[in-house]
C-alpha positions as CSV (number, residue, x, y, z in Angstrom):
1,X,18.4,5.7,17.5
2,X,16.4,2.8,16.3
3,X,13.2,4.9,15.6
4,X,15.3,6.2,13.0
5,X,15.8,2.8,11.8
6,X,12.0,2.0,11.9
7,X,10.8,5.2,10.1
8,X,13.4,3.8,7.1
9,X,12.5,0.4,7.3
10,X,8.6,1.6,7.1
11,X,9.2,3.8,4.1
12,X,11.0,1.2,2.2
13,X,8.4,-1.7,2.7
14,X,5.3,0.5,1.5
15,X,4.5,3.5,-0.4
16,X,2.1,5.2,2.0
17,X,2.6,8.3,3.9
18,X,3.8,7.9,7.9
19,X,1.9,9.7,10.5
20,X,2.9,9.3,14.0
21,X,0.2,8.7,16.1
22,X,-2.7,10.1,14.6
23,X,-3.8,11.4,11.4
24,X,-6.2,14.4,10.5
25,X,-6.7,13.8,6.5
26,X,-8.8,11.2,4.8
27,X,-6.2,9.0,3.2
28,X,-4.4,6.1,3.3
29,X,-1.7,5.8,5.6
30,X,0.6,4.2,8.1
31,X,0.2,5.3,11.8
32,X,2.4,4.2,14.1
33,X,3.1,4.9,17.8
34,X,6.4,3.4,20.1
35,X,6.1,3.4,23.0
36,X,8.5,2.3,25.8
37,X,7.6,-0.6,28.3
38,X,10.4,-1.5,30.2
39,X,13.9,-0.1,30.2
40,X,16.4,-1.1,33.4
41,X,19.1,-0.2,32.3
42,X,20.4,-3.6,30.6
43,X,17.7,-4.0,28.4
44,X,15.0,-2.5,27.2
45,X,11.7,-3.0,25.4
46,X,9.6,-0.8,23.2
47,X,6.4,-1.7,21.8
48,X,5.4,-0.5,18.3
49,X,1.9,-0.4,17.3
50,X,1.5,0.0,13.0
51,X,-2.2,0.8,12.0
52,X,-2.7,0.7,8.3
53,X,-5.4,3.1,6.8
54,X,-6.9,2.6,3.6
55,X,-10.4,2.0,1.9
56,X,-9.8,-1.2,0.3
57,X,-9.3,-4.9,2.4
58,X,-6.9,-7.1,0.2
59,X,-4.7,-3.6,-0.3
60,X,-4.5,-3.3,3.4
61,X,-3.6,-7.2,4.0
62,X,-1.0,-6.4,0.7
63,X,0.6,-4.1,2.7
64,X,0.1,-5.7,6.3
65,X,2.1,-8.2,4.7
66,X,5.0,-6.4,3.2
67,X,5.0,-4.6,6.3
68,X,5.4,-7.6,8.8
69,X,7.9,-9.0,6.5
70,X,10.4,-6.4,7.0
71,X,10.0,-5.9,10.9
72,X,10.5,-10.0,11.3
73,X,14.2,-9.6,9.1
74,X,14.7,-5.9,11.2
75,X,15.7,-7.7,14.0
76,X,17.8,-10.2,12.1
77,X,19.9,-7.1,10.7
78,X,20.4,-5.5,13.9
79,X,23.4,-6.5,16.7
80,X,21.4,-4.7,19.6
81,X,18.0,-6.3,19.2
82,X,18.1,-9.5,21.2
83,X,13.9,-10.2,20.0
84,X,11.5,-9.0,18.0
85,X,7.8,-10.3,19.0
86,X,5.2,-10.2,16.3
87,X,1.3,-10.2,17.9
88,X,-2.0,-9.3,16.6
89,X,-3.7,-6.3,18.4
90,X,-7.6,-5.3,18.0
């Protein structure tokens, strides 16, 4: 499953803990959250949201960075991913 494939890919661009969802502890972390959009069948598209928690700007942008770089080569790794999308949320 390509969560599977995520969680790995996560863990290997950062050294910061995964929480899914939500987290209940002060610290810094990743929080993410995939959730499915559209799925006829053929093709399907999930939407994963990555929140980076931590107490300090340029580490967050450090790790934005490492972070974005390996979901944009994920997809060039992968036979069933047709697209990866990268956009900004709030």
């Amino acid at each position: 499953m390509i969560i599977k494939d995520i969680l790995k890919l996560l863990k290997s661009a950062t050294d910061l803990p995964i929480r899914l969802i939500s987290n209940n502890k002060v610290e810094k972390c990743i929080i993410y959250k995939l959730t499915p959009i559209n799925d006829d069948g053929v093709k399907r598209q999930d939407r994963l949201e990555v929140q980076i928690v931590g107490f300090d700007i340029v580490e967050i942008e450090q790790e934005d960075l490492k972070i974005r770089k390996s979901l944009l080569s994920f997809g060039d790794r992968q036979d069933d991913i047709l697209s990866i999308e990268l956009n900004g949320g709030g």
